[in-house]
N, C-alpha and C positions, 0 to 999 in steps of 0.2 A: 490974744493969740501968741504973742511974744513970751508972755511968760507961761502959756501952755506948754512953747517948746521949749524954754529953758527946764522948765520941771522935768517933762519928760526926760529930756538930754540928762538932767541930775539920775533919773533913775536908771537909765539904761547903762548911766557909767557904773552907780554903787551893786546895779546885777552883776554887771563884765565885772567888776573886783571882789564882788562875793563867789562868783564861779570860779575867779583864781585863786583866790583863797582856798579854795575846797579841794580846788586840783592839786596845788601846789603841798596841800596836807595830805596827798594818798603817799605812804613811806613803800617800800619793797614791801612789808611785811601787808599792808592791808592792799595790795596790788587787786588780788582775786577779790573782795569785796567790793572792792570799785567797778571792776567787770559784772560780778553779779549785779550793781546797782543801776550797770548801764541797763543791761541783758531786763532786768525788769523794767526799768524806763518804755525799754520798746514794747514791753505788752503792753503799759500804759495806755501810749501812745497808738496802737492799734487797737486799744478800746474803745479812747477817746473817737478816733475816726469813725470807727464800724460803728457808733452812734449819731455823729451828725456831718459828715464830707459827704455822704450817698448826692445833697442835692447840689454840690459843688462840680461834684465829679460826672456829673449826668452832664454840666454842660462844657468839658474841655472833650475837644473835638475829636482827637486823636484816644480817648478812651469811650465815650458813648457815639462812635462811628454807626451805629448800627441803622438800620431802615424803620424800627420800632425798638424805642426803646425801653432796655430791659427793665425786670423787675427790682425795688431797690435793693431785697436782699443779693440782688447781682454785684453792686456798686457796695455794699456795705463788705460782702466777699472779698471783691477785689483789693480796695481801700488794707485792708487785716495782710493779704497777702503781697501787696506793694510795699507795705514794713516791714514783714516778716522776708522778704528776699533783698531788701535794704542789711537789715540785722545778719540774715546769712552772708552776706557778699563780704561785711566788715568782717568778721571774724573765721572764716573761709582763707580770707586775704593775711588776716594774722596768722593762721594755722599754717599757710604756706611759707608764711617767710619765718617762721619759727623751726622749721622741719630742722633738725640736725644739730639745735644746743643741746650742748653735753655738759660746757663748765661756764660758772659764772663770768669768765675771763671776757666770753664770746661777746661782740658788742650788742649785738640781739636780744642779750639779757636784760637790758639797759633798757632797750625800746621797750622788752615786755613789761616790767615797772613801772617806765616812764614815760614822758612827752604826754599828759594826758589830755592838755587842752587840746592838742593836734588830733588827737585820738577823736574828744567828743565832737570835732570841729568834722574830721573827714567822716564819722558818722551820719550827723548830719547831713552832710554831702551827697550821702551815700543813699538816704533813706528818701532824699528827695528828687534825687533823680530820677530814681526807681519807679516816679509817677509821668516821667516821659517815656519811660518803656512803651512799646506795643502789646498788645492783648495778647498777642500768640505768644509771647518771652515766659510772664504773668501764668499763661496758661499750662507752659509747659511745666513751670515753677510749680504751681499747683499738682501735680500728677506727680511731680521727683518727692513732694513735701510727703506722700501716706509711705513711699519707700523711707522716707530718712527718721520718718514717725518710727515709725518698725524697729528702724536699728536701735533710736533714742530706747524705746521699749526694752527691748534688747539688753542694751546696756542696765538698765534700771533693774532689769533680772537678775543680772550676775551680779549686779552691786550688792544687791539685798540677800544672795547667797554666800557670799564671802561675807557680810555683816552676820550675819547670824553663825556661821562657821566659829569665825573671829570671835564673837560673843560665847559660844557655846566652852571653848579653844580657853579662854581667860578665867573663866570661872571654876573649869575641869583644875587647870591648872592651880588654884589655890592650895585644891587637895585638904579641903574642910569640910565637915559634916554641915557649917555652915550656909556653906555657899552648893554645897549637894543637895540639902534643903529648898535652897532660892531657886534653885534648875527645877526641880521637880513643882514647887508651887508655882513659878511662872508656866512650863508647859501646860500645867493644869487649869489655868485660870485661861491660856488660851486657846487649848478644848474646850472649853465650857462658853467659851467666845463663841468658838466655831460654828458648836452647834446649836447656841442661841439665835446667833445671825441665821442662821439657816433657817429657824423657826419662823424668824420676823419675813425671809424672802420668801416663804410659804402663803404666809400671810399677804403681804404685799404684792404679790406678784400671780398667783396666781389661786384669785377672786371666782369662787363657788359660779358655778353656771358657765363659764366660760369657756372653749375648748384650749387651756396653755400646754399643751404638752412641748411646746420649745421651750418654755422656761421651766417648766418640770425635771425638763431635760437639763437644763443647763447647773440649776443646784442640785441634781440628784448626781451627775457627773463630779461636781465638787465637795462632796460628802465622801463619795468614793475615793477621790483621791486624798484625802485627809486619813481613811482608815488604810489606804494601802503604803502612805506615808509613815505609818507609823510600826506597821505592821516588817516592813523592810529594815527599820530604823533600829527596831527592836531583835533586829533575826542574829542569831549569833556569827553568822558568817559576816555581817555586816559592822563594821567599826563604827558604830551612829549613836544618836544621843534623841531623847526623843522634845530638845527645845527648841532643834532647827524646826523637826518636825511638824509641831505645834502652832511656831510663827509661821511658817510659810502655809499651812492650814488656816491660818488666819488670814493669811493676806491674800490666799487665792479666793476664798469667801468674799472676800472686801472688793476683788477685782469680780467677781460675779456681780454683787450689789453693783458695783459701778455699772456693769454691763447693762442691765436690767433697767438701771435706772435714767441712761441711758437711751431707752428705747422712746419712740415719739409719743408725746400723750395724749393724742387721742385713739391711740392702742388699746384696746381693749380688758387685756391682759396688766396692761403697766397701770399699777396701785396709787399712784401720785400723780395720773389724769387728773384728778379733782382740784388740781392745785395748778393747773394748767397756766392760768390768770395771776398767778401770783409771780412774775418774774419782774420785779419790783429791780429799782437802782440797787436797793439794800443786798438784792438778793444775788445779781450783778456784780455785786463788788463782794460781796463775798466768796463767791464761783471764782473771781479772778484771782482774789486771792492765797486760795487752797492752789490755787494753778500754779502760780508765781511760786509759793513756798515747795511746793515739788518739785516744778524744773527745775528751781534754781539751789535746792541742796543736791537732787541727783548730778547735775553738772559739776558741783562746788569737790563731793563725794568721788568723782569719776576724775576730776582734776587733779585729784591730791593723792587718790590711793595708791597705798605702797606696792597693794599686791599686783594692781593692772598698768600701773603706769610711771616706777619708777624706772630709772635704770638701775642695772643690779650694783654696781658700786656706790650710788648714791646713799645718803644718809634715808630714815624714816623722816616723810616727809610732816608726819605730825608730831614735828620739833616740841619741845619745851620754852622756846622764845616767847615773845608776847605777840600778836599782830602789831602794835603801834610802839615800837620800844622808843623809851621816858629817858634813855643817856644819851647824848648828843656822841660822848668818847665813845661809850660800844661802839657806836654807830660808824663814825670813824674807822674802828679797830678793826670792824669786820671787813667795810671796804677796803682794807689794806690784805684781808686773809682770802677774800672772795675769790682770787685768782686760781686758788688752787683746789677750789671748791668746786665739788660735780651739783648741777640741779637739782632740786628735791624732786620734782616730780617732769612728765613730758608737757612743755610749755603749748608743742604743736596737736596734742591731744585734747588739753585742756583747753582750747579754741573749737575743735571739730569737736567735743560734746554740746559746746555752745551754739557752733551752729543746728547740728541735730537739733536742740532743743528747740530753735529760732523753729523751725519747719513742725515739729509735734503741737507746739503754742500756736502757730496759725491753724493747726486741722481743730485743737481744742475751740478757738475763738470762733469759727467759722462752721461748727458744725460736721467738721471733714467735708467742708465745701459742697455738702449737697443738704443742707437744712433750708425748708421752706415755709412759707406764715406762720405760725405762733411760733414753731418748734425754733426759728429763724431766730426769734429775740433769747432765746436760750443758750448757755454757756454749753458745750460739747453735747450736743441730742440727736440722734438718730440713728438710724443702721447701721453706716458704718463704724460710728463709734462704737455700739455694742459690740460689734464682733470682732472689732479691734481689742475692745477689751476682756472679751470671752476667749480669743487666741491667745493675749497674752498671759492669762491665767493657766492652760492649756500647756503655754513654753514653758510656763517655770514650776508645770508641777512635771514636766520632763526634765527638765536641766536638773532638778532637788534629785530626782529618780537617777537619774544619769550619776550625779556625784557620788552616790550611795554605793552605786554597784559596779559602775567604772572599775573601779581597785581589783574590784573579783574578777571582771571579766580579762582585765586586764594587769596580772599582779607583779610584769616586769617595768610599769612602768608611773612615774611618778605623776598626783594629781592636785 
């Protein structure tokens, strides 16, 4: 027994020294990495739970209060969104006390780079509290999560509209038959996307004998918008290119698929019923982490961009520095110039896309909180996910539409 606990005690010291070690190595330049690696921890860890705390949490008192109690998908629900309003509350909490850096001087700058043990320490604090809440906090939490879903959504639209602008903007600019070539075969290859995927959600989606005219509906609406995408793109009143056009053709197909696929499988209509049984660990962790890689570039995307979140005197925030710089004297040099140096990007923004994302990762994990038996063990399935994903498709072939013609409608004023 004695040297049970001494072992142990060995190990819990060389973890506590390997954690500081790791903290102690996040520099200013990999600050944001360490935040994305929290920000993914917490999915982790709302994975891990929404698989096995359901028969922990059935018996603390002040959460299975009820007169019969609930179903486990109830408890595996709540467990996802008890972390998920842990995760928002920490970075909510950063976003507010971040409100108002403008120059490196501030000492806020400092916090935002630094103290990380304190950081993953009040985290923690934070995520575990969250499971003394009462049911009615938890519940309202859930209902604010499909609003902040929205916005996260939102943002991931305009992101991917200014990326393709930017992209189109870079190439134009070379002013080479070369790179006019590589526009013209890239649009072309994703038309040819476009309307293959479409072939395959024909296919898939809506299975001979069957009455689908909602999903008929839903890819024949997004064909149409692909050809009036381009058709605008292409008008000579229009200053357009046709490889925004193209991409965002493609990607509103892709957010159809997603819809679709989506939908609960024992649907009639939905192609991938047959695989119903097949939501394996493997397949689990795979779902999680296409999740993980999304939130966590749109957030990284949305923290750094020049166009939505710098201040206008600051530098472009996607410097030519290294994330982890190798000279100790830079490093020095810089802290002596930093004083007079404005932020590369909004530090109190770059927090509130993290938390949006905190609240979109729970409606994913949980179904949008209303998935039940099979569809329940599934990564984002049901109704409301569809149609969260069919709007969102919907916004951004109006924002594309919007950005096109805005200028005309509008030609006193800059876009």
């Amino acid at each position: 027994m004695w040297a049970a606990s001494c072992l142990a005690s060995c190990c819990a010291a060389c973890a506590c020294n390997a954690c500081t070690t790791v903290v102690s190595g996040i520099s200013r330049r990999s600050a944001r990495i360490a935040y994305c690696g929290l920000f993914a921890l917490s999915l982790i860890v709302s994975w891990i739970l929404r698989e096995v705390a359901a028969p922990l949490m059935e018996k603390i008192p002040w959460i299975n209060h009820f007169h019969k109690t609930p179903d486990r998908e109830w408890f595996e629900t709540d467990a996802v969104l008890r972390v998920s309003l842990g995760n928002f509350m920490f970075f909510t909490i950063l976003a507010t006390m971040m409100v108002g850096v403008k120059n490196q001087k501030d000492p806020r700058d400092s916090l935002h780079h630094g103290g990380w043990m304190a950081k993953v320490v009040c985290w923690c604090i934070l995520v575990i509290l969250m499971f003394f809440l009462p049911n009615e906090i938890v519940s309202f939490y859930e209902s604010a999560s499909k609003f902040g879903s929205g916005l996260f959504l939102l943002v991931q639209v305009v992101l991917l509209l200014d990326f393709v602008h930017g992209w189109n903007d870079k190439w134009v600019g070379y002013d080479e038959k070369f790179w006019y070539v590589a526009l013209l075969v890239v649009s072309l290859v994703c038309y040819l996307g476009t309307f293959a995927f479409s072939g395959l959600l024909f296919h898939w989606f809506t299975p001979s004998g069957q009455d689908c005219g909602l999903n008929t509906f839903f890819i024949v609406m997004t064909l149409i918008f692909a050809f009036v995408f381009a058709i605008i793109a292409l008008h000579p009143a229009v200053s357009g290119s046709v490889l925004p056009a193209s991409v965002i053709s493609l990607y509103c197909m892709y957010l159809c698929y997603s819809g679709l696929a989506s939908e609960p499988r024992e649907y009639e209509c939905n192609g991938l019923h047959k695989h119903s049984k097949a939501a394996s660990t493997g397949t689990l962790t795979i779902g999680l982490l296409t999740t993980v890689l999304s939130v966590v570039y749109s957030a990284v995307r949305a923290g750094s961009s020049t166009t939505l979140l710098s201040p206008p005197s600051s530098p472009r925030a996607g410097s030519d520095h290294p994330l982890l710089p190798l000279d100790n004297k830079e490093s020095k040099q810089e802290e002596k110039e930093k004083a007079c140096k404005p932020v590369t990007y909004s530090y109190s923004f770059f927090h509130i896309i993290f938390s949006l994302a905190s609240m979109y990762s729970a409606m994913l994990l949980t179904g949008w909180s209303t998935s039940v038996g099979e569809s329940g063990k599934l990564v984002d399935v049901g109704w409301p996910s569809v149609w969260v994903r069919i709007l969102t498709g919907w916004a951004t072939a109006g924002l594309y539409t919007w950005s096109l013609v805005a200028p005309i409608l509008f030609p006193d004023r800059e876009f």
